[in-house]
Chimera marker file (.cmm) of the C-alpha trace (Angstrom):
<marker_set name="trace">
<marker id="1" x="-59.449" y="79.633" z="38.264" r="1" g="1" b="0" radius="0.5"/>
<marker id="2" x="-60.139" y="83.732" z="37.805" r="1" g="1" b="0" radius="0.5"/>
<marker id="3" x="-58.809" y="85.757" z="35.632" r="1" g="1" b="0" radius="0.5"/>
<marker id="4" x="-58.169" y="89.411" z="34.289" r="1" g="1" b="0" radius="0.5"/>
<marker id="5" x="-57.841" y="91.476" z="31.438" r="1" g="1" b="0" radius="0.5"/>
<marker id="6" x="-55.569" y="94.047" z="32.349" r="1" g="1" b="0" radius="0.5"/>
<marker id="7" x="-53.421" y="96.778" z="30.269" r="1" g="1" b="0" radius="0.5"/>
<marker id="8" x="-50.083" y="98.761" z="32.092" r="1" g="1" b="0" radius="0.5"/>
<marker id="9" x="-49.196" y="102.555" z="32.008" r="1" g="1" b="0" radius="0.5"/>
<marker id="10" x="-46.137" y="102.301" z="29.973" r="1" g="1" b="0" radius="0.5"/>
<marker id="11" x="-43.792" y="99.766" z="27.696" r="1" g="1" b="0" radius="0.5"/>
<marker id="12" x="-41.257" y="99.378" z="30.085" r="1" g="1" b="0" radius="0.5"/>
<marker id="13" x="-43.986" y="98.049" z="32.811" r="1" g="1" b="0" radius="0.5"/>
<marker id="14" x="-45.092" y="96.200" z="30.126" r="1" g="1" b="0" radius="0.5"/>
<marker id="15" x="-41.844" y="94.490" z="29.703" r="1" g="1" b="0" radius="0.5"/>
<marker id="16" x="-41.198" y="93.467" z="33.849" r="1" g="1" b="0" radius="0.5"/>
<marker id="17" x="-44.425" y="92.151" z="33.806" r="1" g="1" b="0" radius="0.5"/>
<marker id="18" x="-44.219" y="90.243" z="30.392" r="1" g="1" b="0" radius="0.5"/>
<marker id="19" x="-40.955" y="88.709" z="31.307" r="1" g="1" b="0" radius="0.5"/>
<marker id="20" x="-42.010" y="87.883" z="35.352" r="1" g="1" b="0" radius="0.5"/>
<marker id="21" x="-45.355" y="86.395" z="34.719" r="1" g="1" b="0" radius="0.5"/>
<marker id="22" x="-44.111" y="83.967" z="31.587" r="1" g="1" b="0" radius="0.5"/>
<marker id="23" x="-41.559" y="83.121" z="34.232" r="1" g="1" b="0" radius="0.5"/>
<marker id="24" x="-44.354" y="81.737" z="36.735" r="1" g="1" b="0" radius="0.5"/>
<marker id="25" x="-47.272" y="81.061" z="33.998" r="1" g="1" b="0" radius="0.5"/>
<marker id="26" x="-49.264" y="82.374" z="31.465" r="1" g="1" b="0" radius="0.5"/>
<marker id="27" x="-50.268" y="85.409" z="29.230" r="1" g="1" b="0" radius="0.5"/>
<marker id="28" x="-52.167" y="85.660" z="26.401" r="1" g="1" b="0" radius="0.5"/>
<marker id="29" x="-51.829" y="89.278" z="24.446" r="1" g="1" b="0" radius="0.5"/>
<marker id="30" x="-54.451" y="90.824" z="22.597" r="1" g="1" b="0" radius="0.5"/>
<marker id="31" x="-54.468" y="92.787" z="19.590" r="1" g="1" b="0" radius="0.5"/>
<marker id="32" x="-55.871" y="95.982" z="21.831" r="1" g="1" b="0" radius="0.5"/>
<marker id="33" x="-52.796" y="96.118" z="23.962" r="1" g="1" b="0" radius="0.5"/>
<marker id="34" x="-54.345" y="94.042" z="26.749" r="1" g="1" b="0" radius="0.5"/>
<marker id="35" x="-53.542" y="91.003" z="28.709" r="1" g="1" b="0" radius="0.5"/>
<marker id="36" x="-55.052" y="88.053" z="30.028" r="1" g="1" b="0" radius="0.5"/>
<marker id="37" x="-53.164" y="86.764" z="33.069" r="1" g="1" b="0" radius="0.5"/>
<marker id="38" x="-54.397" y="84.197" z="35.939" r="1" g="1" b="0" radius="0.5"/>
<marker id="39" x="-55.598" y="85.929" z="39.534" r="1" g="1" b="0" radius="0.5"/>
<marker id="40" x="-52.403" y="84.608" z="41.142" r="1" g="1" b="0" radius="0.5"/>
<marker id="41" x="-50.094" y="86.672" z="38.458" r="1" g="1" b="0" radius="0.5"/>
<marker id="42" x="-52.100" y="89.804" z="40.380" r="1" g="1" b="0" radius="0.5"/>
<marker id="43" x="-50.351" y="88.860" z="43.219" r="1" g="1" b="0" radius="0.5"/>
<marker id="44" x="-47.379" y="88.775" z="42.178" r="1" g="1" b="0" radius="0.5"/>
<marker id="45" x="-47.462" y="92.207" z="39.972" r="1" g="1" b="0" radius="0.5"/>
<marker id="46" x="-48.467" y="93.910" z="43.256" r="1" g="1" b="0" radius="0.5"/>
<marker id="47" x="-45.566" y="92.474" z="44.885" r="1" g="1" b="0" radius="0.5"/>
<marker id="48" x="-43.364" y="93.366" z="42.246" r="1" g="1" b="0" radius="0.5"/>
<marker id="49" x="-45.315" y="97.138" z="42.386" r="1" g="1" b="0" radius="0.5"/>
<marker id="50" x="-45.430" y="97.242" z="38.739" r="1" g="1" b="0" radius="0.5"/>
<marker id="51" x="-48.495" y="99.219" z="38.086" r="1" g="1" b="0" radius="0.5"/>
<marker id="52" x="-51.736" y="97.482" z="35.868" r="1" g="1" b="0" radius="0.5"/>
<marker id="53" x="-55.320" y="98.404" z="35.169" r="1" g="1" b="0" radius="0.5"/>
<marker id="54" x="-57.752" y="95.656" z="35.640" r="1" g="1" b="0" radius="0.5"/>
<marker id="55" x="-59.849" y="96.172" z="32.466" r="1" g="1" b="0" radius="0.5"/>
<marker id="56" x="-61.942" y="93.267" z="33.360" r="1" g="1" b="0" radius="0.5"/>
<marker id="57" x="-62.449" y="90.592" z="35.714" r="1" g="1" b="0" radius="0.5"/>
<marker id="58" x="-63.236" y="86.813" z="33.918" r="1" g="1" b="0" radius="0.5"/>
<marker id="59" x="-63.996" y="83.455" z="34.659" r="1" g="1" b="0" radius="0.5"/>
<marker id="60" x="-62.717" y="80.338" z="32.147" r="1" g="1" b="0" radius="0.5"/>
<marker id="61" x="-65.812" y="80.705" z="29.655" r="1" g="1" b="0" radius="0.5"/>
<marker id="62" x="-65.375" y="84.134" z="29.530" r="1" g="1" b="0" radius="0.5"/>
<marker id="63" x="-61.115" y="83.431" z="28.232" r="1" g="1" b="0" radius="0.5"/>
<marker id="64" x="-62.269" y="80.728" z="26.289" r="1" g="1" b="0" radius="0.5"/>
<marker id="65" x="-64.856" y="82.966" z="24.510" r="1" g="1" b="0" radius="0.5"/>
<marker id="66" x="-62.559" y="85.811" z="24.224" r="1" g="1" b="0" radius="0.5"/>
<marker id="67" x="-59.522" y="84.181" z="22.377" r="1" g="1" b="0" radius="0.5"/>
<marker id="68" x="-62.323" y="82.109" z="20.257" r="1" g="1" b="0" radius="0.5"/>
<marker id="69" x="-63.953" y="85.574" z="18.787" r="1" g="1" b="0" radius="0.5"/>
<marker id="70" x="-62.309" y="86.239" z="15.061" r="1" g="1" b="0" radius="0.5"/>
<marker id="71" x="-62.003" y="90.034" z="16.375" r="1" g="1" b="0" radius="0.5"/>
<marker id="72" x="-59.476" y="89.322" z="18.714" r="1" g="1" b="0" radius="0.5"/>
<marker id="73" x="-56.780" y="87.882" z="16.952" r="1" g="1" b="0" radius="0.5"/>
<marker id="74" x="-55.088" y="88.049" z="13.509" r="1" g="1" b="0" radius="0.5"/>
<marker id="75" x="-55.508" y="85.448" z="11.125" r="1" g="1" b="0" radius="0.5"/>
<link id1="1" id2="2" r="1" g="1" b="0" radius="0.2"/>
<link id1="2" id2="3" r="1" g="1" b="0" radius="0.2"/>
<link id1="3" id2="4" r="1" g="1" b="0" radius="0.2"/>
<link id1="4" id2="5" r="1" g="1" b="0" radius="0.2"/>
<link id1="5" id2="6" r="1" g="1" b="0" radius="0.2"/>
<link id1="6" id2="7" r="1" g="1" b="0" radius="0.2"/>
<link id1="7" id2="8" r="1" g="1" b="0" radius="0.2"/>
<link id1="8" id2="9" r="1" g="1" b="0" radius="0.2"/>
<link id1="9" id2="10" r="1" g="1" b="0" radius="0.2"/>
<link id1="10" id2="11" r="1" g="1" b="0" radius="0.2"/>
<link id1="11" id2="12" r="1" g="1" b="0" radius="0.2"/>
<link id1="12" id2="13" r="1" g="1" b="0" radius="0.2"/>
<link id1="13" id2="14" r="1" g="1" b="0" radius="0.2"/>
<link id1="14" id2="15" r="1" g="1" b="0" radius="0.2"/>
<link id1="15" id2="16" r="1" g="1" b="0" radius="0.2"/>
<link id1="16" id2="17" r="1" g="1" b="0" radius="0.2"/>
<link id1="17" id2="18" r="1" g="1" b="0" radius="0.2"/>
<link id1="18" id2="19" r="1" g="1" b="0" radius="0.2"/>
<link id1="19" id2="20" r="1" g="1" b="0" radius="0.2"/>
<link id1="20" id2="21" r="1" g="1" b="0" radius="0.2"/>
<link id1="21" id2="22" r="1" g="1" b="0" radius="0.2"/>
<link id1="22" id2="23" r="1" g="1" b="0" radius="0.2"/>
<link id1="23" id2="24" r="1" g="1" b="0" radius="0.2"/>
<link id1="24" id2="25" r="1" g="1" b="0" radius="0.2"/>
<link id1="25" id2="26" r="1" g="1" b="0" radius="0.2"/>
<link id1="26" id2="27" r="1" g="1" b="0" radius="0.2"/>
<link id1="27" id2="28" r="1" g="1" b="0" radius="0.2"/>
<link id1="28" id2="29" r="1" g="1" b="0" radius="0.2"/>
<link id1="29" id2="30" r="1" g="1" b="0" radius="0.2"/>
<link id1="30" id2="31" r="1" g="1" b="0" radius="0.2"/>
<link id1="31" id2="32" r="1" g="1" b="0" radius="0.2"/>
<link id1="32" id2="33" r="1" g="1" b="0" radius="0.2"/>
<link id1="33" id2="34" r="1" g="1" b="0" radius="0.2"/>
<link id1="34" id2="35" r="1" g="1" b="0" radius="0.2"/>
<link id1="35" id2="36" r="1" g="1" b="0" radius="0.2"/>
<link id1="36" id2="37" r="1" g="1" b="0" radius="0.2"/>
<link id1="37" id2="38" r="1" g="1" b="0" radius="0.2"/>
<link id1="38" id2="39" r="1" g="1" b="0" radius="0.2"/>
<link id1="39" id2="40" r="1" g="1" b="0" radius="0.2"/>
<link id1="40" id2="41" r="1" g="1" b="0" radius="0.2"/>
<link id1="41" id2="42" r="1" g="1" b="0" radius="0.2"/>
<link id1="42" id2="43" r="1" g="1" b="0" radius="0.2"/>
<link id1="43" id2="44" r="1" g="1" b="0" radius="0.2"/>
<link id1="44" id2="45" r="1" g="1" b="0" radius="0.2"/>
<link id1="45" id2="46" r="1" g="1" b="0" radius="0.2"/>
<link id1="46" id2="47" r="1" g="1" b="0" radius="0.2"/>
<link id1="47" id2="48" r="1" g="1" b="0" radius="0.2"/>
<link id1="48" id2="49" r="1" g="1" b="0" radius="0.2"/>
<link id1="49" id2="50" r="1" g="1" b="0" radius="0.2"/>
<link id1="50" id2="51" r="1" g="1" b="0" radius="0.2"/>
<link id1="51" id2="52" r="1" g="1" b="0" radius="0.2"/>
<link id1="52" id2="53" r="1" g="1" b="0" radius="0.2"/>
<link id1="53" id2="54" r="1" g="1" b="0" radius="0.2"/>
<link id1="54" id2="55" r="1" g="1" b="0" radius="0.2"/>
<link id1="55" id2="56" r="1" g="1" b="0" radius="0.2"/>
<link id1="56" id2="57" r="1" g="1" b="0" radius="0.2"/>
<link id1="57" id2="58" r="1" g="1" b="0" radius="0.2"/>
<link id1="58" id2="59" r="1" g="1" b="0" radius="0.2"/>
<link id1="59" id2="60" r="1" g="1" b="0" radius="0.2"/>
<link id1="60" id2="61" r="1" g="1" b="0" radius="0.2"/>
<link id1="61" id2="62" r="1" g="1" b="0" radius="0.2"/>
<link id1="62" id2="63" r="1" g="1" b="0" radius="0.2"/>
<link id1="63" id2="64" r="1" g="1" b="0" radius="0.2"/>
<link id1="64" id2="65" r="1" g="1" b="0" radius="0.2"/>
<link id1="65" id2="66" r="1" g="1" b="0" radius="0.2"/>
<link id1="66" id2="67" r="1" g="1" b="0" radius="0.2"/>
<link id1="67" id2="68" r="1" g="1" b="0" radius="0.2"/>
<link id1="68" id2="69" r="1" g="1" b="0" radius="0.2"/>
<link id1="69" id2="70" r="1" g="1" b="0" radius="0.2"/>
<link id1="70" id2="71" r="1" g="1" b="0" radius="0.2"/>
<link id1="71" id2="72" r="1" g="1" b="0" radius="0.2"/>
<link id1="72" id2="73" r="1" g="1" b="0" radius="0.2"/>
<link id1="73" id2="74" r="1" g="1" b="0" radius="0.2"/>
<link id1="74" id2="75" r="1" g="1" b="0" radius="0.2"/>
</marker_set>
């Protein structure tokens, strides 16, 4: 499965899009204000028209590397 790093334009897209895509699967937050949601959850935010930034586009060793570098989250 893809992925994506994405961020959105303001809190209240933030919050449709939190609350749909936990809804239908997952979302891991980072510490920089960005998001890393399955290709499918795309879909479905461009359904919705809730507006996102693709910040970047990864593949599984690039989430598993992410969320295992000490930089990204808080201890």
């Amino acid at each position: 499965m893809k992925f994506a790093k994405i961020e959105f334009n303001s809190e209240s897209d933030t919050a449709k899009a939190l609350y749909g895509i936990m809804q239908r699967g997952r979302i891991t937050g980072l510490r920089d204000g960005t998001f890393i949601v399955p290709e499918p959850a795309l879909t479905w935010l461009d359904t919705e028209e809730i507006p996102y930034k693709i910040v970047q586009k990864l593949n599984h060793d690039d989430v598993v590397q992410t969320l295992r570098d000490p930089l990204t989250h808080a201890i």
